[in-house]
LUMGURO-138043 format. One line per field, with one value per atom (N, C-alpha, C): atom name; x, y, z. Coordinates in steps of 0.2 Angstrom, whole numbers, plus 5000, padded with zeros to 4 digits. Example, Ala and Ser with C-alpha at 12.3 -4.5 7.8 and 13.67 -1.06 7.14 Angstrom:
2
at = c(N|CA|C|N|CA|C)
px = c(5066|5062|5066|5064|5068|5064)
py = c(4972|4978|4984|4989|4995|5000)
pz = c(5039|5039|5039|5035|5036|5039)
***
This chain:
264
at = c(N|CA|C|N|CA|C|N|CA|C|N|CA|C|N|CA|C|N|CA|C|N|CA|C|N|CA|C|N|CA|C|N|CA|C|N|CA|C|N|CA|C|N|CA|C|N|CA|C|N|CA|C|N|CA|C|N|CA|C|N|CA|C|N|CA|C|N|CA|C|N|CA|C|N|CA|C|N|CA|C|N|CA|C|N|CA|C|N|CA|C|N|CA|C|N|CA|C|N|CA|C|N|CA|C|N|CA|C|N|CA|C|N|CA|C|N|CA|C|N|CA|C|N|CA|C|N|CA|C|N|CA|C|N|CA|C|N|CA|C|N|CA|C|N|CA|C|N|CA|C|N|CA|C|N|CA|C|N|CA|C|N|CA|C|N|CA|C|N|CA|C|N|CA|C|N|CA|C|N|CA|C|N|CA|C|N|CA|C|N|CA|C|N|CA|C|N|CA|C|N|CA|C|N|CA|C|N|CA|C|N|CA|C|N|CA|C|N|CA|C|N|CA|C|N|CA|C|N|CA|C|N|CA|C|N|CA|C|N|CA|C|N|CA|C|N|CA|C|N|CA|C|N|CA|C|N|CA|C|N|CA|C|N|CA|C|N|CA|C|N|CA|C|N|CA|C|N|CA|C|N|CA|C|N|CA|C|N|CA|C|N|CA|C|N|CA|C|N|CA|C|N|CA|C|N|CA|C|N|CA|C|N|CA|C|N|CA|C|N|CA|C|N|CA|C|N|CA|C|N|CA|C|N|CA|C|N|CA|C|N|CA|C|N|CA|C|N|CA|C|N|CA|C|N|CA|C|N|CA|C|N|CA|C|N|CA|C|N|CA|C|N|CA|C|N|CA|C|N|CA|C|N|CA|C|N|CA|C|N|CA|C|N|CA|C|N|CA|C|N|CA|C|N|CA|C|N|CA|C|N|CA|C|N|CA|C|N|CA|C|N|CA|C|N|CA|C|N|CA|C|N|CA|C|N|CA|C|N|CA|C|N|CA|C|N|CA|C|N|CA|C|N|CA|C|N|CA|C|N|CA|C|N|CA|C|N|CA|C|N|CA|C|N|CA|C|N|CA|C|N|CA|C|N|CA|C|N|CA|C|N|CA|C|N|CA|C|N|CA|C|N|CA|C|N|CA|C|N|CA|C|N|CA|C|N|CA|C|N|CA|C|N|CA|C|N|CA|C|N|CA|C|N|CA|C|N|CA|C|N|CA|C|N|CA|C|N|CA|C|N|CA|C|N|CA|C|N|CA|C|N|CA|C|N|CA|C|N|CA|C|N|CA|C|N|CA|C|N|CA|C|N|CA|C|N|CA|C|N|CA|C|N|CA|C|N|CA|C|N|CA|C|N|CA|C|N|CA|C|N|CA|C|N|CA|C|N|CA|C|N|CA|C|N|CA|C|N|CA|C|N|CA|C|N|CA|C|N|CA|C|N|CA|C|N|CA|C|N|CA|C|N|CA|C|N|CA|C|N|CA|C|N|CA|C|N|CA|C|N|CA|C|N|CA|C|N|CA|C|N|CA|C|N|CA|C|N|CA|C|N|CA|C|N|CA|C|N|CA|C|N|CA|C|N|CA|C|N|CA|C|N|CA|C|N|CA|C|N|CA|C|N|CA|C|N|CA|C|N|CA|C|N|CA|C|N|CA|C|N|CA|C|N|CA|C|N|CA|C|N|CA|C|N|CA|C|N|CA|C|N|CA|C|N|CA|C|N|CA|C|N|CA|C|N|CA|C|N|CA|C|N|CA|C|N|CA|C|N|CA|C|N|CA|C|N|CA|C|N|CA|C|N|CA|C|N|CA|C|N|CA|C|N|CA|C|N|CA|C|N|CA|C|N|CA|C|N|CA|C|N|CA|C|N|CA|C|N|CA|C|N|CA|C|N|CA|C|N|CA|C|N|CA|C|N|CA|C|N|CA|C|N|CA|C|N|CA|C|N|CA|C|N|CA|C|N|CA|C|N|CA|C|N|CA|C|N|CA|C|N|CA|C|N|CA|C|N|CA|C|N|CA|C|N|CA|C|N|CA|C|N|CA|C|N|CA|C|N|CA|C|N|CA|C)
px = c(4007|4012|4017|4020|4023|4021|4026|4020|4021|4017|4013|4018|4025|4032|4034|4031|4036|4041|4041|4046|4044|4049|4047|4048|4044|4048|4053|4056|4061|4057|4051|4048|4044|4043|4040|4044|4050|4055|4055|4059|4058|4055|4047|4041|4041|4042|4043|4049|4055|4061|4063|4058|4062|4067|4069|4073|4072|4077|4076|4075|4073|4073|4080|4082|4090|4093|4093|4097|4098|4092|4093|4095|4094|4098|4108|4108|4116|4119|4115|4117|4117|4113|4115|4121|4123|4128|4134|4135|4140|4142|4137|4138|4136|4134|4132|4123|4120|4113|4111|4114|4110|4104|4098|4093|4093|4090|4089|4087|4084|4079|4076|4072|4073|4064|4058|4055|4053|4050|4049|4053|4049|4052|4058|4063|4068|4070|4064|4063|4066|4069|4071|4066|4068|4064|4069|4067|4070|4068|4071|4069|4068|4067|4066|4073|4080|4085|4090|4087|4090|4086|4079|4076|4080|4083|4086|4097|4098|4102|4104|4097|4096|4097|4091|4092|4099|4103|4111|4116|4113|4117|4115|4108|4107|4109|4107|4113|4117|4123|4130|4131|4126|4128|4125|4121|4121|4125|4130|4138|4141|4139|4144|4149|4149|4152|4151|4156|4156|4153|4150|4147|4154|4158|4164|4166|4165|4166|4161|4155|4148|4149|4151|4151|4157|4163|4168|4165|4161|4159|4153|4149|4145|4151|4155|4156|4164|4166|4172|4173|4171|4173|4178|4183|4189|4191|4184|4185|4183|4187|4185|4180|4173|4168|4170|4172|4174|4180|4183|4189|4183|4180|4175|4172|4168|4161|4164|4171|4175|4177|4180|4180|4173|4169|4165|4160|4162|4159|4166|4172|4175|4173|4171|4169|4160|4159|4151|4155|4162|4162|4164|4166|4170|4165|4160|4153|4150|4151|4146|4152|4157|4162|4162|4163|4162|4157|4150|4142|4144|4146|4147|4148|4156|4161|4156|4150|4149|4142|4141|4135|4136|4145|4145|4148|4150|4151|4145|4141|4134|4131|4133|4128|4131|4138|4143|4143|4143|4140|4133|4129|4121|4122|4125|4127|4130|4134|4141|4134|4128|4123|4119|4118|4112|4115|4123|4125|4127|4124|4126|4134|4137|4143|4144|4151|4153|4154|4155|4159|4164|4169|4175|4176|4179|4181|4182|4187|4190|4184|4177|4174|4169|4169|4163|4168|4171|4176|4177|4178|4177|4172|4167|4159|4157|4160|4157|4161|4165|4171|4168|4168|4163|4156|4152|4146|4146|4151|4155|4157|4159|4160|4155|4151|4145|4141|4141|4136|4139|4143|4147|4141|4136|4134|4129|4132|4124|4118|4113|4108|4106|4105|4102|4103|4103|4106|4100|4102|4099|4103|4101|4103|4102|4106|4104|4108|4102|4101|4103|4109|4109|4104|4102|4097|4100|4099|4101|4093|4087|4081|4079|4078|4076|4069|4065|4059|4055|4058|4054|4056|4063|4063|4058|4056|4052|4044|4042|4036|4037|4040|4042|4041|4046|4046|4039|4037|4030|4023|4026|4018|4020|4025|4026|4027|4032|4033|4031|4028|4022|4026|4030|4033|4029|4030|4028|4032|4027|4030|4033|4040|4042|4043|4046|4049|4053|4052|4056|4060|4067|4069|4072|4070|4071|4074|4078|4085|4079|4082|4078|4075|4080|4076|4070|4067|4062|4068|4072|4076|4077|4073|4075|4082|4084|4089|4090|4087|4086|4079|4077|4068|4070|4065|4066|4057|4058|4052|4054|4050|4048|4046|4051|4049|4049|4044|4042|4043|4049|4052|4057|4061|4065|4064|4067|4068|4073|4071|4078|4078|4086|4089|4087|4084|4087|4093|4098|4103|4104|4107|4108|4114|4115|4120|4129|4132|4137|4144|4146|4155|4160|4156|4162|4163|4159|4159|4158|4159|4159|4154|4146|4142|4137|4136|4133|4126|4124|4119|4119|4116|4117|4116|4113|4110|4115|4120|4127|4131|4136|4140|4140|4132|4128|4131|4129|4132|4130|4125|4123|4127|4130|4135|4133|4128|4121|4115|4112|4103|4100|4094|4090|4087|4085|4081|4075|4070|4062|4060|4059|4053|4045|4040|4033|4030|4023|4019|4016|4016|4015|4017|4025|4029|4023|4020|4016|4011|4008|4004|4008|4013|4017|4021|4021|4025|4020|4013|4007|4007|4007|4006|4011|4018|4025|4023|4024|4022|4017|4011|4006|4007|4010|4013|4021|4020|4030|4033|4033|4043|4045|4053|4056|4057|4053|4054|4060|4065|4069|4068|4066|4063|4056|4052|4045|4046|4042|4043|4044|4049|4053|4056|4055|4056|4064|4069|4075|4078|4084|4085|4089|4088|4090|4083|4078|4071|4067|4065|4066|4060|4054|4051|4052|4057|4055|4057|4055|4057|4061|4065|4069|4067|4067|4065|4071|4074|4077|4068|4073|4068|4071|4067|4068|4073|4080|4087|4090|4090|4092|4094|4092|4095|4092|4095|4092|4087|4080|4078|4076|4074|4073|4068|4061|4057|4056|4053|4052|4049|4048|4043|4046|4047|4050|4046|4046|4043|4042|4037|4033|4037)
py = c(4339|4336|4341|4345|4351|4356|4360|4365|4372|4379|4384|4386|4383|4387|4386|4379|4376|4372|4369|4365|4358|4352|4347|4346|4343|4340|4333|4332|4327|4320|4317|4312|4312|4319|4319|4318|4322|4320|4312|4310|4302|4297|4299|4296|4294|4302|4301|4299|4300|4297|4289|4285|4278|4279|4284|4284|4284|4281|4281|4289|4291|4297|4296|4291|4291|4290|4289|4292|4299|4304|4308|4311|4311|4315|4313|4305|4304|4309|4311|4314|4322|4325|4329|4331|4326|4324|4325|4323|4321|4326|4333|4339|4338|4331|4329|4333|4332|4335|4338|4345|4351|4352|4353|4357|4362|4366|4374|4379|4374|4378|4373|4379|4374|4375|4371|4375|4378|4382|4384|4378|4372|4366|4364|4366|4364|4359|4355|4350|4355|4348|4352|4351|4356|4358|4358|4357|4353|4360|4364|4365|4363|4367|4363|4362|4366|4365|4359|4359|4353|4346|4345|4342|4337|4344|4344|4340|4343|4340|4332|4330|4324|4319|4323|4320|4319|4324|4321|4315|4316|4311|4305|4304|4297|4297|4300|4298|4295|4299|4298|4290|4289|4286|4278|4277|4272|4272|4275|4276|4271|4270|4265|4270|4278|4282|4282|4282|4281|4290|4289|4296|4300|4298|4305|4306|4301|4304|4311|4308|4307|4315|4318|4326|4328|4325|4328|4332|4326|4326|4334|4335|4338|4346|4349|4354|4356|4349|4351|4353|4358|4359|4355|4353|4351|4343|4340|4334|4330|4325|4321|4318|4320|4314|4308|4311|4309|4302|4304|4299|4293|4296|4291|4287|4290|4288|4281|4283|4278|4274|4273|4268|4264|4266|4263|4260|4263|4260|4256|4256|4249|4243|4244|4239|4235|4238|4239|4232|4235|4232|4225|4225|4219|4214|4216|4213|4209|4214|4211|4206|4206|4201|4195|4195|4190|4186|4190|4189|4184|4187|4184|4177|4179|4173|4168|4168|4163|4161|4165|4163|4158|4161|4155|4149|4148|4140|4139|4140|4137|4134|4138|4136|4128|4130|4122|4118|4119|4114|4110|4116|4114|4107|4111|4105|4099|4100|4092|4089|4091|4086|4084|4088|4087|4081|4080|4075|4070|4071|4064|4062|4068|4068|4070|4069|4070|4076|4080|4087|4087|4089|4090|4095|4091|4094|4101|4103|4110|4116|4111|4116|4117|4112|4115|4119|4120|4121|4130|4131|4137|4141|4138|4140|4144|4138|4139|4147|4147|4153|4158|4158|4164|4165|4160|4163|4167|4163|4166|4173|4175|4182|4187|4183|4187|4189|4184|4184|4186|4191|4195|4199|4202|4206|4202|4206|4203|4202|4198|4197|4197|4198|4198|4199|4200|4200|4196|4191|4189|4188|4192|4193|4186|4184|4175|4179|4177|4176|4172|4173|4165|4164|4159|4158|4150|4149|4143|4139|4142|4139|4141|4135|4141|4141|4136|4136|4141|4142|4146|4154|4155|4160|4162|4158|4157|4158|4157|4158|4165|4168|4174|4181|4179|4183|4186|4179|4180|4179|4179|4182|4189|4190|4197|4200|4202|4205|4206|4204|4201|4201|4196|4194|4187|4187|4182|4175|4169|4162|4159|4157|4154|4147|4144|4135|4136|4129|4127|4120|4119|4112|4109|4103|4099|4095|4091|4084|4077|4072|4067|4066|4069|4070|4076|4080|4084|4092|4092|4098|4101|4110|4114|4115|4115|4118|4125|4125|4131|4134|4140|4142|4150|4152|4158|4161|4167|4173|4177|4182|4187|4194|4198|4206|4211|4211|4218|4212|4217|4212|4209|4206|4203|4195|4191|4187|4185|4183|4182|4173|4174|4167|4164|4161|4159|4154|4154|4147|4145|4138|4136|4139|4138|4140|4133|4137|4132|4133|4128|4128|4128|4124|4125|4130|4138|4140|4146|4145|4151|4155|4153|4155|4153|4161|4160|4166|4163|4168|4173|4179|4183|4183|4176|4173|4167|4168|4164|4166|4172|4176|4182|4182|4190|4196|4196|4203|4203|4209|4205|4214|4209|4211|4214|4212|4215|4217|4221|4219|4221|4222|4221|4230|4231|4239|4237|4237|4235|4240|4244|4249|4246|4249|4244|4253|4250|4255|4260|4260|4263|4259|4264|4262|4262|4265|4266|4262|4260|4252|4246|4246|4240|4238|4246|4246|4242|4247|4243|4234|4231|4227|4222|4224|4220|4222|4226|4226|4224|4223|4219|4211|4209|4202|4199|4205|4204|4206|4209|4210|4216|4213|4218|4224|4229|4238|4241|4242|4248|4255|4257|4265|4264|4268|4268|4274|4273|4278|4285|4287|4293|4295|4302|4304|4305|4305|4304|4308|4311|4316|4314|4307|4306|4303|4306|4306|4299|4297|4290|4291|4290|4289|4282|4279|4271|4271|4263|4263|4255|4253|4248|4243|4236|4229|4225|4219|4215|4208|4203|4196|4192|4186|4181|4179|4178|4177|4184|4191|4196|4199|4199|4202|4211|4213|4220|4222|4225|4227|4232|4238|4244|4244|4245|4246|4255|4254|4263|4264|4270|4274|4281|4281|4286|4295|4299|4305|4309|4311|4314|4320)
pz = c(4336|4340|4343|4339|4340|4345|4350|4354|4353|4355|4351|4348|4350|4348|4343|4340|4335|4337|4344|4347|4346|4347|4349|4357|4358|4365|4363|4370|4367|4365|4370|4370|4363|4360|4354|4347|4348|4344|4345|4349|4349|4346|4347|4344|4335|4332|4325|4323|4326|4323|4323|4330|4331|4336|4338|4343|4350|4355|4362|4364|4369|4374|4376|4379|4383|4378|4369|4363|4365|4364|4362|4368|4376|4380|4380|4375|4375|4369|4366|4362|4362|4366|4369|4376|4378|4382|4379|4376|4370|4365|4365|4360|4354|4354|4346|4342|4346|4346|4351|4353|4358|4356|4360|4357|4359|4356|4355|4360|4362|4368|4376|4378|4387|4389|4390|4392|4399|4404|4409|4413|4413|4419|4415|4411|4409|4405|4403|4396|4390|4387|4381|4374|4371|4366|4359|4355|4348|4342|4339|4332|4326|4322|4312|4313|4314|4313|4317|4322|4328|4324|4324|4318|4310|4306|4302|4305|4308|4310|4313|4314|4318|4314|4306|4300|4296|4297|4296|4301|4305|4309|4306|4305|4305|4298|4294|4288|4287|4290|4292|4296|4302|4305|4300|4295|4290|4284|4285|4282|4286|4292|4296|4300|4300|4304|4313|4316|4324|4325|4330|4333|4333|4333|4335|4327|4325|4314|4312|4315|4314|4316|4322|4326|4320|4320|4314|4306|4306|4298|4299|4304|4304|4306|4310|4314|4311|4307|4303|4295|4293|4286|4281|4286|4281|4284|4288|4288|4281|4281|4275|4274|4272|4272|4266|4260|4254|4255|4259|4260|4262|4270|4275|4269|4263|4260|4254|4252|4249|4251|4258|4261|4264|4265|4262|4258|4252|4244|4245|4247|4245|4249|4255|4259|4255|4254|4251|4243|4240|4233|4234|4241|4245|4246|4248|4251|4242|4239|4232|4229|4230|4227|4228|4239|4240|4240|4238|4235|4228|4224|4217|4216|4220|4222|4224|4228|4232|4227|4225|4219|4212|4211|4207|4209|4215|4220|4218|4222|4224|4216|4212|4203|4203|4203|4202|4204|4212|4216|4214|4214|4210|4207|4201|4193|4197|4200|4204|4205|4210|4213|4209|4204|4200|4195|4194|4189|4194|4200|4204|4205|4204|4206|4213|4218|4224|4224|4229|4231|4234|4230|4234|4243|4246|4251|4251|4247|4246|4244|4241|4238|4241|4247|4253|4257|4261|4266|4263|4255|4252|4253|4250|4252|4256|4262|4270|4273|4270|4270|4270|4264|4261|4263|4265|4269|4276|4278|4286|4284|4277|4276|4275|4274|4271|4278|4285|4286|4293|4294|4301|4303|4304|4305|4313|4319|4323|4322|4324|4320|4328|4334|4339|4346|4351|4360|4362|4366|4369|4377|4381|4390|4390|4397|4399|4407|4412|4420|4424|4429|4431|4434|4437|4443|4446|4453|4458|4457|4456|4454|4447|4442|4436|4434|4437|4438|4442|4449|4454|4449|4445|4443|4438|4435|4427|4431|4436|4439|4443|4444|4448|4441|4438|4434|4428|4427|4423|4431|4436|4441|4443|4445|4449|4445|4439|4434|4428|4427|4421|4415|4415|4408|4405|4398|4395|4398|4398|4400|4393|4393|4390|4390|4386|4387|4393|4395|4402|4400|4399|4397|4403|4407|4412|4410|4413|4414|4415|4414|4417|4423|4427|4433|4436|4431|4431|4435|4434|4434|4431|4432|4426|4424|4417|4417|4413|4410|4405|4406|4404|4403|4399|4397|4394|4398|4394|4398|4393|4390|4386|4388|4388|4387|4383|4381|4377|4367|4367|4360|4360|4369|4366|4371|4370|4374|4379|4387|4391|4395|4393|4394|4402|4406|4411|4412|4416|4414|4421|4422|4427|4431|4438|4440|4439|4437|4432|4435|4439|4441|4434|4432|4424|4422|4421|4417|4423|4429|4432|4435|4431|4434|4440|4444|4448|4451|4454|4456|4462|4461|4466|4473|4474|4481|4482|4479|4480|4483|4476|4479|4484|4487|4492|4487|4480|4479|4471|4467|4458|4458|4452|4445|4441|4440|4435|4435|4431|4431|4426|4426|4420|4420|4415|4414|4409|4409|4406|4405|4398|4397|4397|4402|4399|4399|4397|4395|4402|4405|4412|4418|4420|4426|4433|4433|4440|4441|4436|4436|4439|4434|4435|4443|4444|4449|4455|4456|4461|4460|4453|4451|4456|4454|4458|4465|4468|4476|4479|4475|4477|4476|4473|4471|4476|4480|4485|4481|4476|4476|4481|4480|4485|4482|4483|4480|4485|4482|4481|4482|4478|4478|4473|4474|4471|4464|4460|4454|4454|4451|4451|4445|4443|4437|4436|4433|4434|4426|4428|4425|4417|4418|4409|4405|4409|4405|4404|4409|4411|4418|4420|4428|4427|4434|4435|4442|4442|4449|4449|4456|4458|4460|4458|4463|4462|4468|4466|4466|4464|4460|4467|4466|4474|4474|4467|4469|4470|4471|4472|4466|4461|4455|4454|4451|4453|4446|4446|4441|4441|4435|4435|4429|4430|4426|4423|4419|4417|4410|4410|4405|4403|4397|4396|4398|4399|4398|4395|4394|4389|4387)
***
């Protein structure tokens, strides 16, 4: 994998760490991880040292450390990691207390149903508290699209784009109102355009707020595949300097999307 230098490339460093390409250029952005070296066409190249460093940060950074702790704890001798690592083991002893705490509700609780007894209000309401505490951490993103059709969207996006078809939930009157589509590993919301809540579609207000970015497995494929099916192309595939070849379409409600592939 390595090349006759001893170098990584960035896309190869990527491969074996789990990390994005556009991690590793933001962390050379950042001063946090420079590589070493540059080759001929100006790709970077990675050492055993730059390698070994990358290994610290991820350390560090499942310490719970923010990337500018993270550059501190590396570049500063007389930063405190010790201070950082204890506050953490108390947050860690916090977690196993209110763990116990809620182990021995739940035993109690057990006993109250098993003897056919009620539960007190106060000892559910406790409970729930403490699971609430337990359970702060994100467990997922899921993006949600408006759309003024959510059908014609859910058909557009899985023929031209080639996303997986998801569920479509319709009203009485055979009106989508919800549907989802699948890419790659995540899934995205479609949602109705909604006055109470504000939302609207880009083919409402003439102007999108947002868009979307897809990594698939070969941009230049995907790419013929969309302009053979309409969509509207923006720029055709292009290698872009935070390591990325993709190219631009908007969808039939104008939303903007940017497909791409990382570089080798």
């Amino acid at each position: 994998m390595a090349n006759t230098n001893g170098y990584l490339k960035v896309g190869e460093l990527a491969s074996v760490t789990g990390l994005t390409v556009r991690t590793l250029h933001y962390y050379d952005e950042i001063g946090l991880l420079s590589p070493s070296g540059r080759s001929g066409a100006g790709h970077r190249l990675y050492s055993n040292d730059d390698v070994q460093r990358l290994y610290r940060i991820g350390l560090l950074r499942n310490l719970g450390l923010r990337l500018d702790e993270v550059a501190a704890a590396l570049d500063d001798p007389a930063w405190d990691l010790p201070g950082v690592m204890a506050r953490h083991i108390a947050e860690l002893d916090r977690g196993l207390a209110v763990g116990h705490r809620l182990r021995r509700r739940l035993t109690m609780m057990a006993a109250t149903v098993t003897d056919h007894r009620s539960l007190e209000t106060r000892e559910l309401l406790d409970t729930l508290e403490d699971m609430a505490m337990l359970d702060t951490k994100i467990q997922r993103r899921i993006p949600t699209l408006v759309y003024r059709d959510i059908a014609a969207a859910h058909e557009y996006l899985t023929t031209v784009f080639g996303m997986e078809p998801g569920r479509i939930s319709r009203g009485d009157d055979g009106t989508a109102h919800h549907a989802e589509v699948t890419a790659g590993d995540g899934v995205i919301w479609l949602h109705a355009v909604s006055e109470q809540f504000g939302l609207q579609s880009p083919l409402t207000v003439g102007a999108c707020t947002e868009g979307m970015s897809i990594v698939v497995e070969d941009v230049d494929a995907h790419f013929r595949h969309a302009r053979a099916a309409g969509a509207e192309i923006l720029y055709e595939p292009t290698d872009q300097f935070y390591g990325y070849r993709d190219y631009s379409a908007r969808d039939l409600e104008q939303r903007l999307w940017s497909f791409m592939t990382p570089i080798d």
